[in-house]
GUMAR-891812 format. One record per residue (C-alpha): x, y, z; residue number from 1; residue in one letter. Coordinates in steps of 0.001 Angstrom, whole numbers. Each point is the difference from the previous one (the first is absolute). Example, Ala and Ser with C-alpha at 12.3 -4.5 7.8 and 13.67 -1.06 7.14 Angstrom:
<atoms>
<px 12300, py -4500, pz 7800, pos 1, code A> .
<px 1370, py 3440, pz -660, pos 2, code S> .
</atoms>
This chain:
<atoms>
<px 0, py 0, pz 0, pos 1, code X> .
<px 1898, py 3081, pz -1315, pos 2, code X> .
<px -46, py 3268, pz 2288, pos 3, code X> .
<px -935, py 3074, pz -688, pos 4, code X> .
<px 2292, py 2985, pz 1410, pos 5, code X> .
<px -1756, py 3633, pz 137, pos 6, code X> .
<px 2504, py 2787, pz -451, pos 7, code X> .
<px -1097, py 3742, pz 968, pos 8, code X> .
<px -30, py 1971, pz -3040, pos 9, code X> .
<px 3228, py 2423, pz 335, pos 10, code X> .
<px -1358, py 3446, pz 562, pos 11, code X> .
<px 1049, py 3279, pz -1577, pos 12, code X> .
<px 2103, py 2509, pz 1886, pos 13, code X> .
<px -1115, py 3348, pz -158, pos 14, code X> .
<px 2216, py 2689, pz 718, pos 15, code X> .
<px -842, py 2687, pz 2359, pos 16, code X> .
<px 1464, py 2080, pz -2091, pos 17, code X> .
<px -2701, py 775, pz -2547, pos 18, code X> .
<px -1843, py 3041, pz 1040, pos 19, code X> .
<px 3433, py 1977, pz -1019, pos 20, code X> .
<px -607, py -939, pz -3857, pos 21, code X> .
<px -3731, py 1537, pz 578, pos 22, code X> .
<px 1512, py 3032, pz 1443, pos 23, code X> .
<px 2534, py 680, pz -2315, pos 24, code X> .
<px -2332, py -222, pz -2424, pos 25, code X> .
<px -2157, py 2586, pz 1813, pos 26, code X> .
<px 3158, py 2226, pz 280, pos 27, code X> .
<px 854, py 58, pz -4154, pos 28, code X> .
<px -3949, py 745, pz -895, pos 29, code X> .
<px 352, py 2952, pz 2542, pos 30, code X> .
<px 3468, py 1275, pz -1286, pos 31, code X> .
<px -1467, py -268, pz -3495, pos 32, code X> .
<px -2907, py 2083, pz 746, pos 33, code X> .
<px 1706, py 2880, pz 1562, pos 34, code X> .
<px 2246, py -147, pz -2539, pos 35, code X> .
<px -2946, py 751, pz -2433, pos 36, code X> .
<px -980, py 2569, pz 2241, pos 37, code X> .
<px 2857, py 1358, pz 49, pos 38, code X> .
<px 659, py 613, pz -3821, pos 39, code X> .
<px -3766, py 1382, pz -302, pos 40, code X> .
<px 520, py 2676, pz 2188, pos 41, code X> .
<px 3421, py 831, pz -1945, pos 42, code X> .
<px -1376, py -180, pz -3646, pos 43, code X> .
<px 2752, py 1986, pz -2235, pos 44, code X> .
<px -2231, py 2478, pz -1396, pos 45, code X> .
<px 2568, py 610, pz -3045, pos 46, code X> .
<px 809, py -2942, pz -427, pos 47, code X> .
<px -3481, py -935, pz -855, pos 48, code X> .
<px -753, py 3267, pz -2701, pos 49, code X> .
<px 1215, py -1821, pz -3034, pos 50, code X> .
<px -2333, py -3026, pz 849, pos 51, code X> .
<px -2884, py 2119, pz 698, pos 52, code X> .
<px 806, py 2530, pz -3548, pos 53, code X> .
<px 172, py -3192, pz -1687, pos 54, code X> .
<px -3112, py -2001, pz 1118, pos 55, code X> .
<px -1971, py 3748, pz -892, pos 56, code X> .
<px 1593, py -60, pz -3092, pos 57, code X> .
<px -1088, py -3835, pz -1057, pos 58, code X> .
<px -3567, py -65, pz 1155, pos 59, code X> .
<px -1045, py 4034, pz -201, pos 60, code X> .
<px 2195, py 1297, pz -3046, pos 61, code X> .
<px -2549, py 2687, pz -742, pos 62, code X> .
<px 180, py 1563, pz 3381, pos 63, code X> .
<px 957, py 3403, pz -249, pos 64, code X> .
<px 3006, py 1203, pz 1396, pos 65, code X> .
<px -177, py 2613, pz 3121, pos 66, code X> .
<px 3035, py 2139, pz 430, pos 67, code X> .
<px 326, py 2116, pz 3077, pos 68, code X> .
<px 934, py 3833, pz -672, pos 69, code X> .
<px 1068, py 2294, pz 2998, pos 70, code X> .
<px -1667, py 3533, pz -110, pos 71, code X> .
<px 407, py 3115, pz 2171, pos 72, code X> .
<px -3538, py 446, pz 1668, pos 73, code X> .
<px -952, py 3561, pz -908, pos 74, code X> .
<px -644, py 3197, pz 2667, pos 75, code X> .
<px -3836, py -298, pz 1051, pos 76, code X> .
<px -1932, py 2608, pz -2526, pos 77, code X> .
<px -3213, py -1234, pz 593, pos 78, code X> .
<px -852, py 1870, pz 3105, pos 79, code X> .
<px 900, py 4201, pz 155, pos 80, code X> .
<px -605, py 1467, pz 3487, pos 81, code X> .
<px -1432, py 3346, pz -480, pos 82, code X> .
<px 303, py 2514, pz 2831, pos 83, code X> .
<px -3692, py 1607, pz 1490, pos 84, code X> .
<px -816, py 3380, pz -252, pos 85, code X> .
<px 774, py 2201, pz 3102, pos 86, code X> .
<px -2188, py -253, pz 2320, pos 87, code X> .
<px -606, py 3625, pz 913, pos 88, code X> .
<px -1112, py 858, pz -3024, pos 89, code X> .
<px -2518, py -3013, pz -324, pos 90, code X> .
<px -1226, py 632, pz 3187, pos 91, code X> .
<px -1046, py 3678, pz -1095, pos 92, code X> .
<px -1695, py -1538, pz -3531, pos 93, code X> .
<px -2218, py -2419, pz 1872, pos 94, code X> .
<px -863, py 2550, pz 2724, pos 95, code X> .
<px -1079, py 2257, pz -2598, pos 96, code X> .
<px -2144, py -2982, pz -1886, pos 97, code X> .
<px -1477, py -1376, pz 3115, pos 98, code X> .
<px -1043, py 3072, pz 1090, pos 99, code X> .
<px -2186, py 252, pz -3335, pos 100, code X> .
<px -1818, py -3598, pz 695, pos 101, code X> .
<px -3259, py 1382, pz 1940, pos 102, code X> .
<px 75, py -4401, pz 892, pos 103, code X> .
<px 3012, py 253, pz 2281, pos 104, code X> .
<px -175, py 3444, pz 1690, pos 105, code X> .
<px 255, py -2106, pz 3161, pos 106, code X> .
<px 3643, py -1635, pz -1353, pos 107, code X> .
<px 2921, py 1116, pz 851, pos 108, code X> .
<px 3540, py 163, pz -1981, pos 109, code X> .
<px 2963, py 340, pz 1994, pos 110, code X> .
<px 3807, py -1232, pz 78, pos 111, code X> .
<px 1314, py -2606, pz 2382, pos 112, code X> .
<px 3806, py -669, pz -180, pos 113, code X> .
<px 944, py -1549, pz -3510, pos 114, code X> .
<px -3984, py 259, pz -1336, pos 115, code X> .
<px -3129, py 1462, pz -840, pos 116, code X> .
<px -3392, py -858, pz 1205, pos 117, code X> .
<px -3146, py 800, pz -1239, pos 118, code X> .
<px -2140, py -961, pz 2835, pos 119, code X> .
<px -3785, py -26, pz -432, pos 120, code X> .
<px -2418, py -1132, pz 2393, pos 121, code X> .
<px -1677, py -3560, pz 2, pos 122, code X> .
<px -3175, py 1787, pz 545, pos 123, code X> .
<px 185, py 1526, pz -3172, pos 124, code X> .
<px 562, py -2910, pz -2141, pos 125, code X> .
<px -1569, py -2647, pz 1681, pos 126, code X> .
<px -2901, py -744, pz 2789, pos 127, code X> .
<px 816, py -733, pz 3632, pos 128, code X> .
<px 2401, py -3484, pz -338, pos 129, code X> .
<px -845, py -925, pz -3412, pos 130, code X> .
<px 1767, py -21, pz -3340, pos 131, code X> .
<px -2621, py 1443, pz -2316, pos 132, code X> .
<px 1184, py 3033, pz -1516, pos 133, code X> .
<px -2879, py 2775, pz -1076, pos 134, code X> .
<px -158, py 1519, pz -3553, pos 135, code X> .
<px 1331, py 3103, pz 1151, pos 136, code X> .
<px 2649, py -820, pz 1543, pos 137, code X> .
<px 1318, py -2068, pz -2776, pos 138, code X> .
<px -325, py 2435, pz -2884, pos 139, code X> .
<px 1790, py 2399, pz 2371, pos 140, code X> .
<px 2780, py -3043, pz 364, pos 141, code X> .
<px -192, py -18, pz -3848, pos 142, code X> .
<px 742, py 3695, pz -537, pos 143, code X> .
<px 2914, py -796, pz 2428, pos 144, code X> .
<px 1479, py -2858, pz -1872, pos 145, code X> .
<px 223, py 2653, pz -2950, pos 146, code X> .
<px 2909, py 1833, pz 2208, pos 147, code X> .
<px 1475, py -3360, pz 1253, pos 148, code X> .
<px 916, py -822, pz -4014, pos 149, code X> .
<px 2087, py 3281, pz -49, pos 150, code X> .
<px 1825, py -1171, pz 2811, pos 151, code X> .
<px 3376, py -2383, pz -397, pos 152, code X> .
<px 629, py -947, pz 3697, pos 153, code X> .
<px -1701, py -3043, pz 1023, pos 154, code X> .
<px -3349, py 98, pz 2236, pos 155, code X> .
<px -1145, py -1994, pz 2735, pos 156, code X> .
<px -4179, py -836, pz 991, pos 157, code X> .
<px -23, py -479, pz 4037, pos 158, code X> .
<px -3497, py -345, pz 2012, pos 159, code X> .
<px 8, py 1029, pz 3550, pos 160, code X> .
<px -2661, py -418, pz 2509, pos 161, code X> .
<px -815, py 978, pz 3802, pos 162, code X> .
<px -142, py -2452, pz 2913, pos 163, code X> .
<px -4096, py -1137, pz -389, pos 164, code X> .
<px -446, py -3356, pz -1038, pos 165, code X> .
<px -1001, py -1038, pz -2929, pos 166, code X> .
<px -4028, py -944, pz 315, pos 167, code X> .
<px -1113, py -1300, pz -2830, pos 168, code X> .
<px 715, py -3512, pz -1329, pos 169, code X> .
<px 1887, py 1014, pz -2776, pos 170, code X> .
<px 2860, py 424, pz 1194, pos 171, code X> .
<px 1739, py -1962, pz 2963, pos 172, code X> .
<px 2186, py 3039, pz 1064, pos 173, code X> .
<px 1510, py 3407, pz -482, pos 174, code X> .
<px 2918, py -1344, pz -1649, pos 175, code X> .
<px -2070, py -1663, pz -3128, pos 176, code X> .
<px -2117, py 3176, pz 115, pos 177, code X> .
<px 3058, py 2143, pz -625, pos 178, code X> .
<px 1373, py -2438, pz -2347, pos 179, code X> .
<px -3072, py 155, pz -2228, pos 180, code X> .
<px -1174, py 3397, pz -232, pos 181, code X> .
<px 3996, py 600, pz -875, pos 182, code X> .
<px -583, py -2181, pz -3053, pos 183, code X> .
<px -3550, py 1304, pz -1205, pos 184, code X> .
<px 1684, py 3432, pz 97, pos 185, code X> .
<px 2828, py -979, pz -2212, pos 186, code X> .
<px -1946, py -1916, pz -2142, pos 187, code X> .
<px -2278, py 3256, pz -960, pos 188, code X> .
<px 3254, py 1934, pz -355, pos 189, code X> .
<px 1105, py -2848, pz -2874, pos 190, code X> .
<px -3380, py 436, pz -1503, pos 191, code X> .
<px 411, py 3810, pz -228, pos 192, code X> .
<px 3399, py -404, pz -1956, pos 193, code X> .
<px 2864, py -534, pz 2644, pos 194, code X> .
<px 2347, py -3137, pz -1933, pos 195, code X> .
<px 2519, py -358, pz 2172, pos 196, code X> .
<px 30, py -2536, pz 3022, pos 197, code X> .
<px -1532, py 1123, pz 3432, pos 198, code X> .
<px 961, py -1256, pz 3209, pos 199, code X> .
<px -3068, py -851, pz 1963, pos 200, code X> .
<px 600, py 104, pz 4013, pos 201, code X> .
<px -2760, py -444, pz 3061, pos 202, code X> .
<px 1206, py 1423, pz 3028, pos 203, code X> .
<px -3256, py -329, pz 2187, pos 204, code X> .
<px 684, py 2155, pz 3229, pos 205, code X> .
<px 4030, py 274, pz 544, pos 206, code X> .
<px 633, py 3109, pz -2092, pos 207, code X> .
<px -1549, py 2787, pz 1568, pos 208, code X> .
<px 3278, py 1862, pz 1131, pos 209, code X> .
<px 655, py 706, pz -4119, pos 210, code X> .
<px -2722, py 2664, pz 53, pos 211, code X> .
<px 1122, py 3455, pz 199, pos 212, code X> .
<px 619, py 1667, pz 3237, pos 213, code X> .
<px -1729, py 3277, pz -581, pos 214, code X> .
<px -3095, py -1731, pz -24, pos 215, code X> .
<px -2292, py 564, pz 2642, pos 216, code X> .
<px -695, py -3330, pz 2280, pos 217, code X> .
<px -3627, py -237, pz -1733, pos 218, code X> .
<px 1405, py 547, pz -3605, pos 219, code X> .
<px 2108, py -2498, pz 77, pos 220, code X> .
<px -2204, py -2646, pz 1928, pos 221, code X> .
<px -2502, py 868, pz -2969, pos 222, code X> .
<px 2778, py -1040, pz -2148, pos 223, code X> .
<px 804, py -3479, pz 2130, pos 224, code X> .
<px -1383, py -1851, pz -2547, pos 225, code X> .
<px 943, py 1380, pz -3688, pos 226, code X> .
<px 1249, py -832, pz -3360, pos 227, code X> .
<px 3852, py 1021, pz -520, pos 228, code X> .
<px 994, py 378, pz -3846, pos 229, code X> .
<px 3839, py 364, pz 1279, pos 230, code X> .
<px 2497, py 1305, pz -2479, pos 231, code X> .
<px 3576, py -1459, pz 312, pos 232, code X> .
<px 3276, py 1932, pz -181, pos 233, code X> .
<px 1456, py -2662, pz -2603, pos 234, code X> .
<px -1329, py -196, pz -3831, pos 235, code X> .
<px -1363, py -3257, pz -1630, pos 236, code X> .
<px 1650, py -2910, pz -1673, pos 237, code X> .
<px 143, py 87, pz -3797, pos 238, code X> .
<px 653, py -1932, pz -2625, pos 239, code X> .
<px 1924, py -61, pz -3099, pos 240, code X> .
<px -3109, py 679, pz -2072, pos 241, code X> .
<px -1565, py 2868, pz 2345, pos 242, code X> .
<px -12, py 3566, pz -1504, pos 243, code X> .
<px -3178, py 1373, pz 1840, pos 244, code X> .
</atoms>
């Protein structure tokens, strides 16, 4: 009876070595990849022209070709400041017109530092805190707006008005009040004639120390709340094209 022998299969050694092959691998895929990185972030612009000109060349020949020519810039032309009339003498021309509207015998034109004002009274143009301006009181802004056009210096439309409140629901304070009655006045005076811009300003209640001193207490709380066509010291802007 023949014997059988069982044998253990020999096993394989492993070495515990084999995680470094892994790691080195690991190692060269990172070196590569800041390598790339690396030569992205340092692409030789020049070296790359002839490339570029010649890929243009093969697959847009019919591009046309842009050439870049330096040029002085020239001296601004476009805008010519032109100086204001003295303000001495305007102040005598529009005393001498205002005093011939019969609609703003109540006004007042005087001289305040660097400017004119023609002040006239809210109460003249408009009805207690509103922004409606009466027929008369616009043709007699209309026969003002004929003097304005004579006049180079650049003009300002500012609204005043006293302390009361504003009680209708028209307008949510003094300050839009102002604001709007400044604009329906400079509006008319564009309708009369006047081209040029007009700077629009609502002061509500925090001007009242630019009235003239001379006035007596009650004249110039009648005048609290006004219209002020102010005439500035410098001229207007003009263009190239302006001969008026």
């Amino acid at each position: 009876m023949n014997k059988t022998t069982l044998r253990r299969a020999p096993t394989e050694y492993t070495s515990g070595n084999s995680w470094m092959l892994t790691f080195a691998d690991l190692l060269s895929l990172l070196l590569t990849f800041f390598v790339l990185v690396f030569s992205m972030n340092s692409v030789q612009f020049d070296s790359w022209k002839a490339v570029v000109r010649t890929m243009s060349d093969e697959f847009n020949p019919n591009r046309p070709q842009v050439s870049v020519t330096e040029h002085e810039t020239p001296p601004s032309i476009l805008q010519a400041r032109q100086s204001g009339l003295r303000l001495n003498y305007l102040e005598a021309v529009f005393k001498r017109h205002f005093n011939k509207l019969p609609q703003f015998q109540t006004g007042q034109v005087h001289r305040f530092e660097d400017r004119i004002f023609i002040s006239i009274p809210a109460t003249v143009l408009f009805e207690r805190k509103e922004a409606l301006p009466n027929e008369s009181a616009v043709e007699g802004l209309r026969a003002l707006a004929g003097v304005l056009v004579q006049v180079r210096n650049k003009i300002q439309v500012t609204a005043h008005t006293d302390k009361a409140p504003v009680a209708n629901r028209l307008f949510r304070s003094n300050w839009e009040l102002s604001l709007t009655r400044a604009r329906v006045v400079a509006g008319i005076l564009a309708d009369a004639g006047y081209r040029d811009p007009i700077a629009v300003l609502g002061y509500a209640d925090t001007r009242f120390d630019q009235l003239p001193g001379s006035l007596t207490a009650e004249r110039r709380y009648d005048l609290a709340e006004r219209i002020d066509i102010v005439i500035l010291d410098e001229g207007r802007d003009r263009g190239l094209y302006d001969i008026f």
